[in-house]
LOLUM-483557 format. One record per residue: residue number from 1; x, z, y of N, C-alpha, C, CB in turn; chain. Coordinates in Angstrom, 1 decimal. Glycine has a CB too. Layout:
BEGIN
PT pos    n_u    n_w    n_v   ca_u   ca_w   ca_v    c_u    c_w    c_v   cb_u   cb_w   cb_v unit
PT NUM      X      Z      Y      X      Z      Y      X      Z      Y      X      Z      Y    A
...
***
This chain:
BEGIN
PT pos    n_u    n_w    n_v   ca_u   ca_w   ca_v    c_u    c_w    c_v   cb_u   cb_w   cb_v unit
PT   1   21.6  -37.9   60.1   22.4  -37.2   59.0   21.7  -37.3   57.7   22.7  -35.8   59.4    A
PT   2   22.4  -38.2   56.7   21.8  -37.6   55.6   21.8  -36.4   54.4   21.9  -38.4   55.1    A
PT   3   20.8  -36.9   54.4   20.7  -34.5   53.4   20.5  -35.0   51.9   18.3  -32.9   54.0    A
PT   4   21.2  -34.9   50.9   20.9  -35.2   49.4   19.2  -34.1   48.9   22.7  -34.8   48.4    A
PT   5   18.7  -35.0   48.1   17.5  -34.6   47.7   17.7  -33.2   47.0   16.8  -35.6   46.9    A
PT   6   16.9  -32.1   47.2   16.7  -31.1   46.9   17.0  -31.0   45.1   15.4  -30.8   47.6    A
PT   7   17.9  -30.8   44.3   17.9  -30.6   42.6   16.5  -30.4   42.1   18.9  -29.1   42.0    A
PT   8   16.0  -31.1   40.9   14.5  -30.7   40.6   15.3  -29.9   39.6   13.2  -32.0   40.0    A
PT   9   14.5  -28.7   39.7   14.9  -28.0   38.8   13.7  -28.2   37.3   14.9  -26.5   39.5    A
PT  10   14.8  -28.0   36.1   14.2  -28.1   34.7   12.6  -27.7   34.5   15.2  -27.1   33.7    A
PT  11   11.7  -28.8   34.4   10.3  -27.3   33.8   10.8  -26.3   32.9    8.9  -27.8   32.7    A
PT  12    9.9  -25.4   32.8    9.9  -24.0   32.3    9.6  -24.4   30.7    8.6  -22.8   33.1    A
PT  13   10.7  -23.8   29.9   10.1  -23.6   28.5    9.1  -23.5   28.1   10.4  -22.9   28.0    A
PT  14    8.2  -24.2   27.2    7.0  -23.6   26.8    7.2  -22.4   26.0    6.2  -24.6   26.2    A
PT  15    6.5  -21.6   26.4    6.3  -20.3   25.9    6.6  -20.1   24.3    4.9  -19.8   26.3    A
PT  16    6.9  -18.7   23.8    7.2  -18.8   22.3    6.6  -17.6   22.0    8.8  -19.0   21.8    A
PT  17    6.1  -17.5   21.1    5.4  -16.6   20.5    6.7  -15.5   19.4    4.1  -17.6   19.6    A
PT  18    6.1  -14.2   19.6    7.2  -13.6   19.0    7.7  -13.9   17.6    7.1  -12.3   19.0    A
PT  19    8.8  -13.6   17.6    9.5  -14.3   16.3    9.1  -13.4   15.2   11.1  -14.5   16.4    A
PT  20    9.0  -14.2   13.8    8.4  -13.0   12.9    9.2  -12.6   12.0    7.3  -13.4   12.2    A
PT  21    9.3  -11.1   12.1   10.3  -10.4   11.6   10.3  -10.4    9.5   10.2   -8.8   12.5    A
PT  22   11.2   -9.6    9.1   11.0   -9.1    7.9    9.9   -8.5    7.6   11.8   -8.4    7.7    A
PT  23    9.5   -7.4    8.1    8.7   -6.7    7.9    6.9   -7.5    8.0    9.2   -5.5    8.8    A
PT  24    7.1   -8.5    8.8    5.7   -9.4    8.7    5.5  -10.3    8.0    5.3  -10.2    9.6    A
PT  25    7.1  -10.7    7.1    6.9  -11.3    6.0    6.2  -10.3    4.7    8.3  -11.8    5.7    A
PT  26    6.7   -9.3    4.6    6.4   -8.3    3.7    5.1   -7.8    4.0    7.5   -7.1    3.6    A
PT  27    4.6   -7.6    4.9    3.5   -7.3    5.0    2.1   -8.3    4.7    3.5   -6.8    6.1    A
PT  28    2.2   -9.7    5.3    1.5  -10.7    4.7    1.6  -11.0    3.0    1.9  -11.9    5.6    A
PT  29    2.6  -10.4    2.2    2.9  -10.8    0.7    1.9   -9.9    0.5    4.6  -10.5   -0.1    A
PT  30    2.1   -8.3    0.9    1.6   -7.4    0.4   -0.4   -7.8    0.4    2.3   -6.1    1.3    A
PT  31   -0.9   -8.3    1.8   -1.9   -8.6    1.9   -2.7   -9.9    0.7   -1.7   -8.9    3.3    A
PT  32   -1.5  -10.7    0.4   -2.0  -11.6   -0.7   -2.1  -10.7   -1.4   -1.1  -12.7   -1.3    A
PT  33   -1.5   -9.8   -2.1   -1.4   -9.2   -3.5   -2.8   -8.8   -3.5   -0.1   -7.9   -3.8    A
PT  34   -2.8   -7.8   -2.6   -4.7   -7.4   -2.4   -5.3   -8.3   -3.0   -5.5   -7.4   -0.8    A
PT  35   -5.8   -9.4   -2.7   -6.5  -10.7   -2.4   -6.3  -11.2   -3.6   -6.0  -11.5   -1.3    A
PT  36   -5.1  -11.5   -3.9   -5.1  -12.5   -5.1   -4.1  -12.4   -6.0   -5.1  -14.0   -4.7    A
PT  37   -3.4  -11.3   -6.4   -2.4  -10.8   -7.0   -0.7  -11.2   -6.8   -2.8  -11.0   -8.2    A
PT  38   -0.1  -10.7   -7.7    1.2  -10.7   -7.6    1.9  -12.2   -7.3    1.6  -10.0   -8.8    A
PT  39    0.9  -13.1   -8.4    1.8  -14.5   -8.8    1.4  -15.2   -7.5    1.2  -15.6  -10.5    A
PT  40    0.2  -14.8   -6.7   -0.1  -15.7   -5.6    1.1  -15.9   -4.5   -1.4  -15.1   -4.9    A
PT  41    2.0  -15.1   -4.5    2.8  -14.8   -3.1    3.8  -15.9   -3.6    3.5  -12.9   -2.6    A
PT  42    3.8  -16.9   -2.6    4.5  -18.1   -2.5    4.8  -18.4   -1.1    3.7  -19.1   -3.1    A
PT  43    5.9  -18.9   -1.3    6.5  -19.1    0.7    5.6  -20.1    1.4    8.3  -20.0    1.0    A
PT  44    5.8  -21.4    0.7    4.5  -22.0    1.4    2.9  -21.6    1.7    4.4  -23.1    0.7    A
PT  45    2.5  -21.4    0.9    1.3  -20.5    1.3    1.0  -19.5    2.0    0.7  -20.1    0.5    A
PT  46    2.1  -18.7    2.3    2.7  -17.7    3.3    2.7  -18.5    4.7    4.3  -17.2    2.7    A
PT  47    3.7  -19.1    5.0    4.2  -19.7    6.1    2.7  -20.4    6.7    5.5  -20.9    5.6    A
PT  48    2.1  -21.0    5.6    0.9  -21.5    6.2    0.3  -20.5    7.2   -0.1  -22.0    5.2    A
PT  49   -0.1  -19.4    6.3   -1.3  -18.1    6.7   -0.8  -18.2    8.4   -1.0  -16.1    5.7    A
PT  50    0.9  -17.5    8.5    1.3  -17.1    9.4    1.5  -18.2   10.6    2.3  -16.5    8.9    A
PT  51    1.4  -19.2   10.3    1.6  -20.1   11.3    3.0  -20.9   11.9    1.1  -19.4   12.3    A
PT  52    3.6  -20.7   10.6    5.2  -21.1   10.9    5.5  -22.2    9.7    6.5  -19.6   10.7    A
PT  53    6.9  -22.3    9.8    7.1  -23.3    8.8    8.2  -22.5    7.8    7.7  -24.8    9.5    A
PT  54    8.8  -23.3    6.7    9.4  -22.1    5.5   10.6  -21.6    6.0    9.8  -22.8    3.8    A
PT  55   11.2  -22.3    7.1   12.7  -22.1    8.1   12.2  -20.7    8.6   13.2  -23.5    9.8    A
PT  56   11.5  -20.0    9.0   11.0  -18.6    9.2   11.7  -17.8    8.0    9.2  -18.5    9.1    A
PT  57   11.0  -18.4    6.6   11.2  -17.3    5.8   12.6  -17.4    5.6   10.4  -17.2    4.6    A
PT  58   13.2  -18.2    5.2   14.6  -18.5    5.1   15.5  -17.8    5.7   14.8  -19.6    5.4    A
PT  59   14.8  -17.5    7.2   15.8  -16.7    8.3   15.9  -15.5    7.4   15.0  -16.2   10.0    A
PT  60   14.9  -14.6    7.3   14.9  -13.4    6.6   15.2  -13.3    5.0   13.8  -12.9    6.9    A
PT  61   14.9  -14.1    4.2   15.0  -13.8    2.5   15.5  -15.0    1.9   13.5  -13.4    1.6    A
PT  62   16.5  -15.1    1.0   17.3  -15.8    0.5   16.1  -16.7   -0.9   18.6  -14.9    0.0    A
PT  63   14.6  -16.0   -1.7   14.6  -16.3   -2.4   12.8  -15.6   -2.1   15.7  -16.1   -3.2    A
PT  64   11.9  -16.0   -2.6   10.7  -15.4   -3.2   10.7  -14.3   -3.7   10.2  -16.0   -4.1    A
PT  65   11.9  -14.0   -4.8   11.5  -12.7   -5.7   12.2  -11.6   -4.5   12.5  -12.5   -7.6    A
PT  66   13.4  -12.1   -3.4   13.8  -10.6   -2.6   12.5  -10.7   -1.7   15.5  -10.5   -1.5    A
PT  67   11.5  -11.4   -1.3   10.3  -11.3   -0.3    9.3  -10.0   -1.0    9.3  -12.9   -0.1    A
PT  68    9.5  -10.6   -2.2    8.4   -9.6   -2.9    8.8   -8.0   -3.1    8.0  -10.1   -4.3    A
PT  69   10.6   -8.3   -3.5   11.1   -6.8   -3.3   11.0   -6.2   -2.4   12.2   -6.5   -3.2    A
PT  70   10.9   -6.8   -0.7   10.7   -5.7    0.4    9.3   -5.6    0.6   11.3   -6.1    1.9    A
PT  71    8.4   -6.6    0.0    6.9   -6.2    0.2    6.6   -5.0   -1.0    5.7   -7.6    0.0    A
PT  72    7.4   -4.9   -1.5    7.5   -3.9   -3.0    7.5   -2.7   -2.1    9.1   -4.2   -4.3    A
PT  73    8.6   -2.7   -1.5    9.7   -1.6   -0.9    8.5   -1.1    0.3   11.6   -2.4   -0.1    A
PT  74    8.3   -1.9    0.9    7.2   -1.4    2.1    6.0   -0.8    1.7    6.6   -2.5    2.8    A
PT  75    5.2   -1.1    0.8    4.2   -0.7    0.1    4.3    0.8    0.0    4.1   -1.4   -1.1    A
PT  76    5.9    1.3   -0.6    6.0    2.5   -1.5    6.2    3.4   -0.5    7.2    2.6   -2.6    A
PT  77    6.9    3.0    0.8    7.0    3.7    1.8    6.1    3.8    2.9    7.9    3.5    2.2    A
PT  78    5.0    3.2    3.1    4.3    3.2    3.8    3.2    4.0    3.0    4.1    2.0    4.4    A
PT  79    2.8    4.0    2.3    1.8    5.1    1.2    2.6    6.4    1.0    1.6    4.4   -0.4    A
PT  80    3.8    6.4    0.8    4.5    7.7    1.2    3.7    8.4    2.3    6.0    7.6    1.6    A
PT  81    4.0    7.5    3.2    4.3    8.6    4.6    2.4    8.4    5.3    6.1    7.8    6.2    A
PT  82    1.6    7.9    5.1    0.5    7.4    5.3   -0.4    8.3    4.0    0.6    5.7    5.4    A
PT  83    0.3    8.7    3.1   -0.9    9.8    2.3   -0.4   10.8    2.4   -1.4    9.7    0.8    A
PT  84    1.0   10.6    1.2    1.2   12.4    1.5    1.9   13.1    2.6    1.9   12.9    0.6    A
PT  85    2.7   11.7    4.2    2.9   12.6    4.8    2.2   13.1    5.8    3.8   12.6    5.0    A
PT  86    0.9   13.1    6.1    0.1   13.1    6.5   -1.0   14.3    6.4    0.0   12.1    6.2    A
PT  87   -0.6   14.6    5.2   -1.1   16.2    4.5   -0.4   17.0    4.7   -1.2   16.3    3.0    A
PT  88    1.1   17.3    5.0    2.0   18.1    5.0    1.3   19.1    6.1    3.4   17.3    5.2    A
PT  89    0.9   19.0    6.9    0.7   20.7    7.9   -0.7   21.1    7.3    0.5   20.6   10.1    A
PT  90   -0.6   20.8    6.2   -2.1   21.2    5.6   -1.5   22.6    4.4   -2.9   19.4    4.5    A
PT  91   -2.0   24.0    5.0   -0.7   25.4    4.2   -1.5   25.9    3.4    0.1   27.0    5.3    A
PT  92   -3.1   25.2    3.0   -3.5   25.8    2.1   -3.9   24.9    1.3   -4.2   26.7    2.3    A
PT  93   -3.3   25.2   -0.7   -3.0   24.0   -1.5   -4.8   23.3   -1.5   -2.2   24.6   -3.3    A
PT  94   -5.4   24.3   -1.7   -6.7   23.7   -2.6   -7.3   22.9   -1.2   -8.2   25.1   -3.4    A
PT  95   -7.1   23.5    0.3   -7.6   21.9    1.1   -7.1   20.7    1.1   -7.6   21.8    2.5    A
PT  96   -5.9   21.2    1.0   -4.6   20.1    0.8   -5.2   18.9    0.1   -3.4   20.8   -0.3    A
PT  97   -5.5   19.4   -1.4   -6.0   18.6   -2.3   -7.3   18.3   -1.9   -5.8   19.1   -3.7    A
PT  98   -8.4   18.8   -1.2   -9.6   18.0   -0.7   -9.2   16.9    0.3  -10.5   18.8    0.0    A
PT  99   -8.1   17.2    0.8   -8.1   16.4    2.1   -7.7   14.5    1.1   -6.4   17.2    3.6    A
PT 100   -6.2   15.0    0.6   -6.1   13.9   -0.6   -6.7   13.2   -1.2   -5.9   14.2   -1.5    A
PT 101   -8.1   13.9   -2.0   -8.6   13.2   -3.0   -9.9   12.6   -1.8   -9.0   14.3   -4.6    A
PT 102  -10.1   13.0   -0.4  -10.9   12.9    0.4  -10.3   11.2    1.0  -10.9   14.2    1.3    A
PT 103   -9.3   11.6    1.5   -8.2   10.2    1.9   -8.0    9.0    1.0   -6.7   10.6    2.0    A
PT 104   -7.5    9.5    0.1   -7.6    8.5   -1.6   -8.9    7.9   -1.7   -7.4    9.6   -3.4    A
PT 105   -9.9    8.4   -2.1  -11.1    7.8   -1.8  -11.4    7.0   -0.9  -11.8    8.6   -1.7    A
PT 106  -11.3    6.9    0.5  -11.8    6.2    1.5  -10.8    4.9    2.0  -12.1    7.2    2.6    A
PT 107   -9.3    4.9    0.6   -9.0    3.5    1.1   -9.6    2.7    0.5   -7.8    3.1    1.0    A
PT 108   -9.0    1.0    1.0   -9.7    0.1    0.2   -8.3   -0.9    0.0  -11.2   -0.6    1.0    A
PT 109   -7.3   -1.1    0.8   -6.5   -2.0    0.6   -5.4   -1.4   -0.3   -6.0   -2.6    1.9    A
PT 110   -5.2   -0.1   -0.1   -3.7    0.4   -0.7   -4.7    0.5   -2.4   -2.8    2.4    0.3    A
PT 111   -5.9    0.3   -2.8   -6.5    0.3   -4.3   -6.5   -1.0   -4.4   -7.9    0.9   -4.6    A
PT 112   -6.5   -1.9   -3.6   -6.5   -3.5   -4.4   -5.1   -3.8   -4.5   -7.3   -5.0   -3.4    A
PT 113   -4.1   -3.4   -4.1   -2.7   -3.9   -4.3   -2.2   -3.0   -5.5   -1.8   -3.8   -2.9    A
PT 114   -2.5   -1.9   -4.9   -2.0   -0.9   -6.6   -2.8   -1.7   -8.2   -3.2    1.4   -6.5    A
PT 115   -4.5   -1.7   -7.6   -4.6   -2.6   -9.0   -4.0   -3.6   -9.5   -5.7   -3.0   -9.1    A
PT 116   -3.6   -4.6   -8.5   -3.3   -5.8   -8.8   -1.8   -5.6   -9.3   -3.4   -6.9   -7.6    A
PT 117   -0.7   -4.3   -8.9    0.0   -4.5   -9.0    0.4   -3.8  -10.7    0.5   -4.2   -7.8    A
PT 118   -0.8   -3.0  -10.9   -1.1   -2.4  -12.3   -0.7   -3.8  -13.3   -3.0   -1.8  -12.4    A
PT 119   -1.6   -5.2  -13.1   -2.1   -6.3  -14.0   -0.6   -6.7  -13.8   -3.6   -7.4  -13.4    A
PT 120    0.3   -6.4  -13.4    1.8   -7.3  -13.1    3.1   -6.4  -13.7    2.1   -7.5  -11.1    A
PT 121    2.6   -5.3  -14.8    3.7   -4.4  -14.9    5.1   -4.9  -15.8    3.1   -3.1  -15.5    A
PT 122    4.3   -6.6  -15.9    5.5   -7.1  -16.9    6.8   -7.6  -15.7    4.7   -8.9  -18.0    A
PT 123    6.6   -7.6  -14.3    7.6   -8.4  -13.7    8.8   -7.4  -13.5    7.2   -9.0  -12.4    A
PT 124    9.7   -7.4  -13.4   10.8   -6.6  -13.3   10.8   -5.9  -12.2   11.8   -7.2  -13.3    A
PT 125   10.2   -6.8  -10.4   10.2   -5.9   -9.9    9.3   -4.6   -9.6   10.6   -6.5   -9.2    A
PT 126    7.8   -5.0  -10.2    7.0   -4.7  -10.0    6.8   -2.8  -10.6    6.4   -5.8  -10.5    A
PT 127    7.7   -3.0  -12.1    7.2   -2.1  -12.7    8.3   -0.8  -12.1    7.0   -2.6  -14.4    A
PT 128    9.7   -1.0  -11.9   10.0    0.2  -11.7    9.3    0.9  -10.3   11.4    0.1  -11.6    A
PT 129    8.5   -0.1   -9.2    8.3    0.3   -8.0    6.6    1.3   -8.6    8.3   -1.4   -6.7    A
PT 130    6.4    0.9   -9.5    4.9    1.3   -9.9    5.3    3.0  -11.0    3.8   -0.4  -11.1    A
PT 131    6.4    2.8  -11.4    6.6    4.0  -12.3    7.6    5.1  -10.9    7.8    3.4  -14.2    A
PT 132    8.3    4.7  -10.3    8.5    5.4   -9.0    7.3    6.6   -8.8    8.5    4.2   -7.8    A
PT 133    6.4    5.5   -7.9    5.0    5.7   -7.2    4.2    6.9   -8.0    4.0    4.1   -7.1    A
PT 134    4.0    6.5   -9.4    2.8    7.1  -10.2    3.6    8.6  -10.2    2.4    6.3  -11.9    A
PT 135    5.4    8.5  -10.8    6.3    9.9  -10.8    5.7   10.9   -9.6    8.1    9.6  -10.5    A
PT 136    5.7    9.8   -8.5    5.9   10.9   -7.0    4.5   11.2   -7.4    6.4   10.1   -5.0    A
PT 137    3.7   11.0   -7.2    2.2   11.3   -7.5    1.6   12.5   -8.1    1.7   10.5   -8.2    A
PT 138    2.3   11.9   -9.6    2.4   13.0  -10.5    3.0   14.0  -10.1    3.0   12.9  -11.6    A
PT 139    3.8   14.5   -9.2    4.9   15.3   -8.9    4.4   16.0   -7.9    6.2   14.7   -8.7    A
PT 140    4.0   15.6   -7.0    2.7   15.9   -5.9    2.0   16.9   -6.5    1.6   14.6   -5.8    A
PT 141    1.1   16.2   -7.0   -0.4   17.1   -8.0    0.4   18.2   -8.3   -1.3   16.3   -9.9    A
PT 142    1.0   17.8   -9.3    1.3   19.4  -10.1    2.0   19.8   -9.1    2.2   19.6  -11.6    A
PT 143    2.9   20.1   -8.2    3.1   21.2   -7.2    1.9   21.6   -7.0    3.6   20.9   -5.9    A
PT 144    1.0   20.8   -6.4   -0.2   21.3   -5.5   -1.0   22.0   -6.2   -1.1   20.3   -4.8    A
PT 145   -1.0   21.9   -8.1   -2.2   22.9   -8.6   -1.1   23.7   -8.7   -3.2   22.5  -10.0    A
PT 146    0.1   23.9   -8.7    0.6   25.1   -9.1    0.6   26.0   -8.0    1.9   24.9   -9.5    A
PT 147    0.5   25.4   -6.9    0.2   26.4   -5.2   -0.8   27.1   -5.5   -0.3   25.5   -3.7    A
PT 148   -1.8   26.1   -6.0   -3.4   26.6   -6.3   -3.7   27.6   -7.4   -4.3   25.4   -6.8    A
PT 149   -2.6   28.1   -7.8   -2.2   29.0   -8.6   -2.7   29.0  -10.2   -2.5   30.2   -8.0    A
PT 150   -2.5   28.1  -10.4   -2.3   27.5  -11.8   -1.0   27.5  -12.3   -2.7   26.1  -11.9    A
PT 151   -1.1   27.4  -13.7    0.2   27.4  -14.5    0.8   26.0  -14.5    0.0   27.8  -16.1    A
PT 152    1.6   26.6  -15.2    3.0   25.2  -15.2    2.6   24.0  -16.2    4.8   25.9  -16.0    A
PT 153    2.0   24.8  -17.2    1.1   23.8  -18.2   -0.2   23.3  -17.8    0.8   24.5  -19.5    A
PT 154   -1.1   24.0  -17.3   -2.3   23.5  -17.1   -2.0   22.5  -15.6   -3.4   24.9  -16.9    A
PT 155   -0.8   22.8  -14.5   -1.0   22.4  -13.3   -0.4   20.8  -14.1   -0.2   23.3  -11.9    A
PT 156    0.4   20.7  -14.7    0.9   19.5  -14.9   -0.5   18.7  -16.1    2.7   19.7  -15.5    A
PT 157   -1.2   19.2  -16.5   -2.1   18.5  -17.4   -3.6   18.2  -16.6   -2.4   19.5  -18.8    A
PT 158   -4.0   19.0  -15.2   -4.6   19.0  -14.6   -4.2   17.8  -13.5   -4.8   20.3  -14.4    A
PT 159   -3.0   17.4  -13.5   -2.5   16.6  -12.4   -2.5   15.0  -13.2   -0.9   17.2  -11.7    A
PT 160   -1.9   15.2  -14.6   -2.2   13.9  -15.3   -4.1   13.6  -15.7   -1.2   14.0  -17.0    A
PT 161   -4.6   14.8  -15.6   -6.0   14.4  -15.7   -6.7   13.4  -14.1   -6.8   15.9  -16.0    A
PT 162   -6.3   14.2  -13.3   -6.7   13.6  -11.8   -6.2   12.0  -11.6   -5.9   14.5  -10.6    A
PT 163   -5.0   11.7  -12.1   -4.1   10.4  -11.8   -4.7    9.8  -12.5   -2.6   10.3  -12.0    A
PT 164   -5.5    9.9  -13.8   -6.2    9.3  -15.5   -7.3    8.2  -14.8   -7.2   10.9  -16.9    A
PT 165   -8.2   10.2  -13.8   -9.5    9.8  -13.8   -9.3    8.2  -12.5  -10.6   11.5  -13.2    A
PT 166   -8.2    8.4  -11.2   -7.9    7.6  -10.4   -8.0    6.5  -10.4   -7.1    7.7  -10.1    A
PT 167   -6.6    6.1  -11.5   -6.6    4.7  -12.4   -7.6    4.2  -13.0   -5.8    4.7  -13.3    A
PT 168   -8.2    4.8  -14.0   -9.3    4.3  -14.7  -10.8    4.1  -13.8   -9.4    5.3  -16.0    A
PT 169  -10.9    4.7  -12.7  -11.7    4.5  -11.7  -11.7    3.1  -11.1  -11.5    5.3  -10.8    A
PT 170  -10.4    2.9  -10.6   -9.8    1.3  -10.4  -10.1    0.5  -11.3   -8.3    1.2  -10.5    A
PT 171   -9.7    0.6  -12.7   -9.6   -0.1  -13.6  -11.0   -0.8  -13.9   -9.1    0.6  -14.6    A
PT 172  -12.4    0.4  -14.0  -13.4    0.5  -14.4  -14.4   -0.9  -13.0  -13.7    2.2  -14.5    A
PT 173  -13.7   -0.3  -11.5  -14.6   -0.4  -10.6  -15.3   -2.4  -10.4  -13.6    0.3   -9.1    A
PT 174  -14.2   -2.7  -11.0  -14.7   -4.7  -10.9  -16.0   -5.0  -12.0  -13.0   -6.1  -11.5    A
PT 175  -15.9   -3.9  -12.9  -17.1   -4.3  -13.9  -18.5   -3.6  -14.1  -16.5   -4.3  -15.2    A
PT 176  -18.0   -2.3  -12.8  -19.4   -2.0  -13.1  -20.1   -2.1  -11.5  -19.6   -0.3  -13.9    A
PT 177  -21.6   -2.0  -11.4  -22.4   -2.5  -10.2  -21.6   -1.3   -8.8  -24.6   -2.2  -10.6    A
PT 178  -21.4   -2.2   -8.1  -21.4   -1.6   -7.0  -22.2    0.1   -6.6  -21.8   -2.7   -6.3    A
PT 179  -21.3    0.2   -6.1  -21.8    2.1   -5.6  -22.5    1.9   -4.3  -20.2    3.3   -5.2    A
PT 180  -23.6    2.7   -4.1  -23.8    2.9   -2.7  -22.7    4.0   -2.0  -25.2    3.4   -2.6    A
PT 181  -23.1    3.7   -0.5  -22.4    4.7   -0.2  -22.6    6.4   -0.6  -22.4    4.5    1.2    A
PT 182  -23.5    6.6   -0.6  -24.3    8.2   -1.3  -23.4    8.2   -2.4  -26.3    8.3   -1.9    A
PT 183  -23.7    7.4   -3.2  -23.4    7.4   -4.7  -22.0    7.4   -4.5  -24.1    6.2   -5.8    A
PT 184  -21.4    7.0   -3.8  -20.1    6.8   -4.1  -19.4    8.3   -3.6  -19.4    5.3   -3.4    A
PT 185  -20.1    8.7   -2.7  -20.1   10.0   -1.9  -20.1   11.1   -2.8  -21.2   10.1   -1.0    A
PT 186  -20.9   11.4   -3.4  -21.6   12.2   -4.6  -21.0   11.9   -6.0  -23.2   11.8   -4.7    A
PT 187  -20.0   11.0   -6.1  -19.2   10.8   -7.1  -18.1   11.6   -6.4  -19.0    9.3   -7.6    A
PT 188  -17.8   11.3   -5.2  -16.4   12.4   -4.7  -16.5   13.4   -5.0  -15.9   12.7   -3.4    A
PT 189  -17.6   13.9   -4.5  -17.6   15.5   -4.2  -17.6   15.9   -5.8  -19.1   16.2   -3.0    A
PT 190  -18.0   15.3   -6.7  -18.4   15.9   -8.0  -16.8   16.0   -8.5  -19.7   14.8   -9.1    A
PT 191  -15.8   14.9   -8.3  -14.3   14.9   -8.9  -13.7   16.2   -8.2  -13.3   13.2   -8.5    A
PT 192  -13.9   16.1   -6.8  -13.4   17.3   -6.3  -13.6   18.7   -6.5  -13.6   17.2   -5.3    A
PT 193  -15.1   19.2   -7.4  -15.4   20.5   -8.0  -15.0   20.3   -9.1  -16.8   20.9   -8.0    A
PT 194  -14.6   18.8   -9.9  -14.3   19.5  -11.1  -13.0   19.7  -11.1  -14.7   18.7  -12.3    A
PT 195  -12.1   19.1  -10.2  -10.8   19.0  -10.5   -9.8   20.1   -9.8  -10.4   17.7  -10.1    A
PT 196  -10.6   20.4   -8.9  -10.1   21.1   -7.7  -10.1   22.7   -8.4  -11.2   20.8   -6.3    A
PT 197   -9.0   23.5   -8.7   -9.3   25.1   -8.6  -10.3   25.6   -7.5   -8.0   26.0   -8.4    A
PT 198  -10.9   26.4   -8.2  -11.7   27.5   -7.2  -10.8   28.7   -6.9  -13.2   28.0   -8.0    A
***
């Protein structure tokens, strides 16, 4: 009796690595910006980093400038909820504000993209996402010195002083010699007595 040969069945797909979403596009832009500013974020140089080709990005963004809008968009929301929401069960204002200016201090990536994104306030999308950011900030502080039971005038001139000294800290930090850690330590604690109500 003959028996027909057993079907070979198909080899197995070679395996695929997960597909890369929006949000890993936006996050790799955001990582250039750190690194090498705003103008650097380019699809090809992107696609390279990530290991794909430009048909990736294509899936997700019609264009360069909407890549940079959601790396815009991600940035503002992930620093939302990664500084200040993160402080929220914090019920007394003046730790509140140690914990802050304690946190603020000890990043390093969310200050190279803010700076870089400072040097870019001519692009359209750049600058309303940066006048947003600095509002909520501002808007922040002064609550929090007004908790600290400060006035309405001093909490809001005390909160544009803190945001002044921030920025211009940034601004200052590429041209003057590196901090030790102490020193850089001992520069906190000194902003935090001056700035901070007693």
């Amino acid at each position: 009796m003959n028996t027909l040969p057993a079907p070979v069945s198909p080899p197995p797909a070679p395996a695929r690595g997960p597909r890369l979403s929006a949000a890993d596009w936006a996050q790799v832009a955001l990582d250039v910006i750190a690194e090498q500013g705003v103008s650097a974020v380019a699809v090809e140089p992107l696609a390279r980093r990530l290991g794909v080709t430009k048909g990736s990005f294509y899936w997700h963004f019609p264009s360069r400038d909407a890549l940079l809008q959601a790396a815009l968009e991600r940035w503002e929301e992930v620093e939302q909820q990664q500084v200040f929401g993160s402080l929220e069960d914090e019920p007394d204002p003046r730790e509140r504000l140690r914990r802050l200016f304690q946190l603020v201090g000890h990043e390093t990536k969310p200050h190279a993209i803010y700076s870089e994104l400072l040097k870019a306030l001519e692009h359209p999308a750049v600058a309303p996402v940066i006048l947003r950011v600095s509002q909520r900030r501002l808007d922040y502080l002064t609550a929090s010195f007004r908790q600290a039971g400060l006035g309405r005038g001093e909490s809001q001139n005390r909160a544009r002083l803190t945001y002044a000294a921030y920025v211009g800290f940034l601004q200052l930090r590429p041209h003057q010699p590196k901090m030790t850690h102490e020193e850089f330590e001992e520069y906190l604690e000194h902003v935090i007595n001056t700035l901070i109500p007693v």
